[in-house]
C-alpha positions in Angstrom: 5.7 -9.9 12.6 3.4 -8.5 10.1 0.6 -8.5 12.5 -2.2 -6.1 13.5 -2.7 -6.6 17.2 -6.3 -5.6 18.6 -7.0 -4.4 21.8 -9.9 -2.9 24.1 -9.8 0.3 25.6 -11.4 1.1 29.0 -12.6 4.7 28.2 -12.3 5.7 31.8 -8.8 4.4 32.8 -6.8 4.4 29.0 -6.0 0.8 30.3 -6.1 -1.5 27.6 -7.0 -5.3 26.9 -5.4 -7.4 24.2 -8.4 -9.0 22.1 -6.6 -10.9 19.5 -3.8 -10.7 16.6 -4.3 -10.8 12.6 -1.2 -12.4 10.9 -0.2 -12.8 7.5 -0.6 -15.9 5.9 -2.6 -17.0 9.0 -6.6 -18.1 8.4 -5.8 -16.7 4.8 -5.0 -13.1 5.8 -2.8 -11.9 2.7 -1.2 -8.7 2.4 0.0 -7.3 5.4 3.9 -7.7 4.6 5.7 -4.7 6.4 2.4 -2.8 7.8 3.1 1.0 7.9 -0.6 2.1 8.8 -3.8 1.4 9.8 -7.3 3.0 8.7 -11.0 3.1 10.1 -14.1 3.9 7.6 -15.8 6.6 9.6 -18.7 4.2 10.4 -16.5 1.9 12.2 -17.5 -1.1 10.1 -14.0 -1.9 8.3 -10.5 -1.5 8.7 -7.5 -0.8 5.8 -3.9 -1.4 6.3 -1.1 -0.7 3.8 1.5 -3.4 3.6 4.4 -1.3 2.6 6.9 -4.4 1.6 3.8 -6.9 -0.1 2.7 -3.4 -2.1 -0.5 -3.9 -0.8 -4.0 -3.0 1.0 -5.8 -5.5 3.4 -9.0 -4.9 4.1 -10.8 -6.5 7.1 -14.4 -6.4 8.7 -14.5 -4.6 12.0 -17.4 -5.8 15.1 -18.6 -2.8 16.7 -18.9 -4.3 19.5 -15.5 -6.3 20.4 -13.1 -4.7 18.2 -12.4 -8.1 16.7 -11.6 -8.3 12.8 -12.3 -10.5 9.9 -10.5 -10.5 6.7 -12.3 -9.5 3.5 -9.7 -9.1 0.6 -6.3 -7.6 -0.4 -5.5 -5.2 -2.9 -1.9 -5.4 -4.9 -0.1 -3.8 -6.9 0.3 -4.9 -10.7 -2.6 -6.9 -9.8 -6.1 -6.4 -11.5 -5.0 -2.9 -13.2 -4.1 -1.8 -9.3 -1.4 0.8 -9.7 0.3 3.2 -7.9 0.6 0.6 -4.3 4.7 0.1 -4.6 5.7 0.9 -1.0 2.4 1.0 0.6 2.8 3.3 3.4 -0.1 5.1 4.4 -4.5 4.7 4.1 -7.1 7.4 4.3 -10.6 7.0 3.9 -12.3 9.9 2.8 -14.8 11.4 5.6 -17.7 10.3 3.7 -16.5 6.8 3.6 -17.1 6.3 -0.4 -13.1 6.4 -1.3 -10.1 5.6 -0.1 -6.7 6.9 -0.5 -3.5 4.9 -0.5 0.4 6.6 -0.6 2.7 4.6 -2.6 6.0 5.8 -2.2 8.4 3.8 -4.0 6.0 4.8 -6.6 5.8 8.0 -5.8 1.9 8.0 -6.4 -1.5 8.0 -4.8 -4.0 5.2 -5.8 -7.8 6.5 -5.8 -10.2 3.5 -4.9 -14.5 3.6 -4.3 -15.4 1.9 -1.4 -18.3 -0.6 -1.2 -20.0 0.4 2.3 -21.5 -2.8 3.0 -19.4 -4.9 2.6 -15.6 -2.3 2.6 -14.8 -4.0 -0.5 -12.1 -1.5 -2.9 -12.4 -1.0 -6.4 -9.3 0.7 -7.9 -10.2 4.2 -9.6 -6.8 5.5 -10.5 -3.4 6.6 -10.0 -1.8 9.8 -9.4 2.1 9.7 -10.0 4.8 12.3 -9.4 6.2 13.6 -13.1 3.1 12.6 -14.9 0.4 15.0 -16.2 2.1 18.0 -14.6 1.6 16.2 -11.0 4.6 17.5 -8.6 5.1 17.3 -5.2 4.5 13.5 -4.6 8.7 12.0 -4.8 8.1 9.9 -1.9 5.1 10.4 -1.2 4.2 9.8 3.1 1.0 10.4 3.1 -2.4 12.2 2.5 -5.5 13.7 4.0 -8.7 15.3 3.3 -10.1 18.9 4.3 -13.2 18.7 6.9 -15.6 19.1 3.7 -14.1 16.7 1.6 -13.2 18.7 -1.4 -9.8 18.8 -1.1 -6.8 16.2 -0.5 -3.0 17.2 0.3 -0.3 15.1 0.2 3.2 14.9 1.3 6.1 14.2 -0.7 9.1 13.5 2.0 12.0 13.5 -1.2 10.2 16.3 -2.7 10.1 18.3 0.4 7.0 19.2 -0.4 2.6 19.3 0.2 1.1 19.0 -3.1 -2.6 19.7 -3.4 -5.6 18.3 -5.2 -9.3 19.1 -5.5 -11.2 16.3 -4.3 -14.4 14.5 -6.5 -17.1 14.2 -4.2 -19.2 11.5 -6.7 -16.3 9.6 -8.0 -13.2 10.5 -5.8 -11.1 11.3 -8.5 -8.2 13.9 -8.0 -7.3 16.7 -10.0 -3.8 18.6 -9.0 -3.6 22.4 -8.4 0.0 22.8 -7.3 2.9 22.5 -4.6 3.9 24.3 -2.1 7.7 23.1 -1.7 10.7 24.0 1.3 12.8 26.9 0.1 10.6 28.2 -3.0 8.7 31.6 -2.7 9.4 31.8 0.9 8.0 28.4 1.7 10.0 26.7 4.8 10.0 24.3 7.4 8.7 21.5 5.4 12.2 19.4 5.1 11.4 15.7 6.0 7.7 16.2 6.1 5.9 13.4 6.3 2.2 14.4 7.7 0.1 17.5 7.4 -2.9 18.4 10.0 -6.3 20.6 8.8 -7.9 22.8 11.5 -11.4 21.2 12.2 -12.8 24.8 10.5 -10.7 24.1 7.0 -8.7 27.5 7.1 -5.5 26.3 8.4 -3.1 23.7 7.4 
């Protein structure tokens, strides 16, 4: 239904509470065709969901204290130089909140974005695409996340079979690849079908 459905969550019991519903093309909400995930910044203020068939990210306003959201803007790709959002599948905000990370995979890219705190506004940084500028790893690319101190960001590449690995830009967020670990290269296995990756809370595992 292309709908993010908001509930309340009694912390004792697990029970939950519907709240309310955000619908495309309802009260102007735009770009949540085909929603494959959902995002929170760390500080709780804003929520990003990728709209996998509209190519897109919609950003809303979070309340702290209901749960309930209000819809800020939508990113698209081909729109406003935004690249790399065909097949929008998964979000990540990085843990300091500044950037955010968006998997494309019928582009087989990540798109790089800053993040306005105050307001969870996006401005598009750049694009990250499988084949181009020795970048491997990312042919249908799932999704991505971030080491516990930020300076690092892997991502999955399903068709790839594959985690491929970037150092992370802690001022500007940009990426820079290092390389790939794929299934059934230099004793590499189990990673056919992968489509998210975990980090131990101390950074040495994966």
């Amino acid at each position: 239904e292309h709908t993010i459905a908001v509930f309340s969550r009694n912390a004792s019991t697990g029970v939950l509470g519907f709240i309310e519903a955000q619908k495309d093309g309802i009260n102007g909400v735009d770009g949540l065709t085909g929603p494959r995930s959902l995002s929170i910044s760390p500080d709780g203020s804003h929520l990003y969901a990728g709209g996998f068939d509209s190519h897109t990210i919609a950003v809303f306003s979070r309340n702290g204290s209901t749960g309930g959201l209000t819809y800020v803007e939508m990113h698209k790709d081909g729109a406003n130089s935004v690249d790399g959002l065909k097949g929008a599948k998964t979000v990540t905000v990085s843990l300091d909140g500044n950037h955010v990370y968006a998997t494309g995979a019928k582009d087989d890219a990540i798109a790089v974005f800053s993040r306005d705190s105050s307001t969870g506004s996006l401005t598009f940084v750049e694009m990250h695409k499988d084949g181009v500028n020795g970048v491997d790893g990312l042919d249908g690319v799932t999704s991505t996340t971030t080491s516990p101190n930020g300076s690092h960001l892997y991502a999955t590449g399903v068709n790839d079979q594959a985690v491929a690995v970037f150092t992370r830009n802690d001022s500007n967020g940009g990426l820079t690849y290092i390389e790939m670990k794929k299934h059934g290269l230099d004793g590499v296995d189990g990673l056919k079908g992968i489509n998210s990756v975990a980090i131990s809370p101390d950074g040495r595992h994966f």
